[in-house]
Each structure stands twice: as structure tokens, then as C-alpha cells.
C-alpha positions as CSV (number, residue, x, y, z in Angstrom):
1,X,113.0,120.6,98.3
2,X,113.4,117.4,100.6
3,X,110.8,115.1,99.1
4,X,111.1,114.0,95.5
5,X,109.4,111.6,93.3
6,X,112.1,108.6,91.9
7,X,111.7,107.6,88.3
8,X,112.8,104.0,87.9
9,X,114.3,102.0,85.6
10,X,111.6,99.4,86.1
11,X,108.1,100.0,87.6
12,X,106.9,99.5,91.0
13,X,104.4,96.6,91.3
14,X,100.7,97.8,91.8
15,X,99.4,97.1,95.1
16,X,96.6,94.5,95.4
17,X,93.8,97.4,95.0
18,X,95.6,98.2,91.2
19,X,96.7,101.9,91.9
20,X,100.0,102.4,90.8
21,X,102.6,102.8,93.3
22,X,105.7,105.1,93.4
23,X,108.9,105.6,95.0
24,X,109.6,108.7,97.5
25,X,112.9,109.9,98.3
26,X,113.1,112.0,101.2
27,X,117.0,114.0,101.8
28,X,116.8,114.4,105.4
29,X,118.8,112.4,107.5
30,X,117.2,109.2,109.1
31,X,117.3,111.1,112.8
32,X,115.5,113.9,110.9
33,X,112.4,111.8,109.1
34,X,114.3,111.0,105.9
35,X,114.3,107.9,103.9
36,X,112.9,105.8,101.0
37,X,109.0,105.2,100.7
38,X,106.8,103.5,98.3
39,X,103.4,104.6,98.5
40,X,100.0,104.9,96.4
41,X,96.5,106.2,96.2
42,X,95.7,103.6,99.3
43,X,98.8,102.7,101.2
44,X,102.3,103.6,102.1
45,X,105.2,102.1,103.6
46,X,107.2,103.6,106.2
47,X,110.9,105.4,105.7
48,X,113.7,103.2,105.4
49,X,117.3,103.8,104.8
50,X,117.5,101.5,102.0
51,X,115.5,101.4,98.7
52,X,115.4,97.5,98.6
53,X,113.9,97.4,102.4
54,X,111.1,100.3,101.2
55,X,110.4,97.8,98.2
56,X,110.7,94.3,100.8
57,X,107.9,95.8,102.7
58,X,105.6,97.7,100.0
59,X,105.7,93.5,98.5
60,X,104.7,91.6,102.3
61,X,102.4,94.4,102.8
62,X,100.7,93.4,99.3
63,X,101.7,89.8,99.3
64,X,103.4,90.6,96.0
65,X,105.6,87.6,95.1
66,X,109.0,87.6,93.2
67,X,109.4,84.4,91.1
68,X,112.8,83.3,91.9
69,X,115.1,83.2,88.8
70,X,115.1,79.8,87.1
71,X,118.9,78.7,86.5
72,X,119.7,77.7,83.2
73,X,122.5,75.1,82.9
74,X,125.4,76.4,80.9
75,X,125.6,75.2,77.4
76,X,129.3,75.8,76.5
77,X,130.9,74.1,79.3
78,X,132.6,70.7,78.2
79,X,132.6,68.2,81.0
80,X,135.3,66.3,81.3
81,X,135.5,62.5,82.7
82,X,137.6,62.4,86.0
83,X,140.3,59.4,86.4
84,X,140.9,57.9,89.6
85,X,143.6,56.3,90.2
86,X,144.6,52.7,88.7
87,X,142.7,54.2,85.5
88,X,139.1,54.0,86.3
89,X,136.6,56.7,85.5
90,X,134.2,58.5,87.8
């Protein structure tokens, strides 16, 4: 069997119809047709090499956005003052 369904740690985003989308791995070799693809009831991407560039287009091609991750500041860093020279603090 060349074509197999993925199961993922985290799901795939629905595309902007709502079906539910899911990840295709096919074990050919690229010259051969074989690839990642994310596809649904609606819509599929084409075969990519990589997971992560399967997943890139399945989001432009449903204008799904990724909030970026907020960064937290860290809470058990001590910041110490910095002395210049002849004494003075920055």
C-alpha cells in the first residue's frame, strides 16, 4: 500500500467549508508521485516533500491563520544593575 492516512498528534484545521481535513502520506518517491497531502471532502493540496509545506498551503489556500505565540517575560531572572566606569549605574 503506497497511500496511507496519518493520525496526528494534533488535528488538521477544517477548511473554510467546515469538512474536516486529513493528512495523506504517499511512499513513493517525489519523481514517482509521492509526497504529503492534506485534503477533504472539498479540496486538496498538492504533494510536497515536506509535512509543514502540505500544511503551509492547505492554511493560504483556506486563509487559515496561526496566531503567533505571545512571549511571556521570564519571571525568575534577577536583573542586575550594570556599573560603568567611575561608579555610575546604567
Amino acid at each position: 500500500m503506497t497511500q496511507r492516512q496519518m493520525t496526528l498528534v494534533e488535528p488538521l484545521p477544517t477548511c473554510k467549508q467546515g469538512h474536516t481535513a486529513r493528512h495523506i502520506f504517499d511512499a513513493r518517491r517525489a519523481g514517482a508521485g509521492g509526497g504529503h497531502l492534506i485534503e477533504c471532502a472539498c479540496s486538496q493540496t498538492r504533494k510536497h516533500a515536506e509535512f509543514v509545506d502540505a500544511l503551509g498551503e492547505w492554511k493560504r489556500a483556506h486563509r487559515i491563520r496561526t496566531p503567533r505565540p505571545q512571549l511571556q517575560p521570564a519571571t525568575n531572572v534577577t536583573q542586575l544593575g550594570l556599573r560603568l566606569k567611575g561608579g555610575r549605574t546604567a
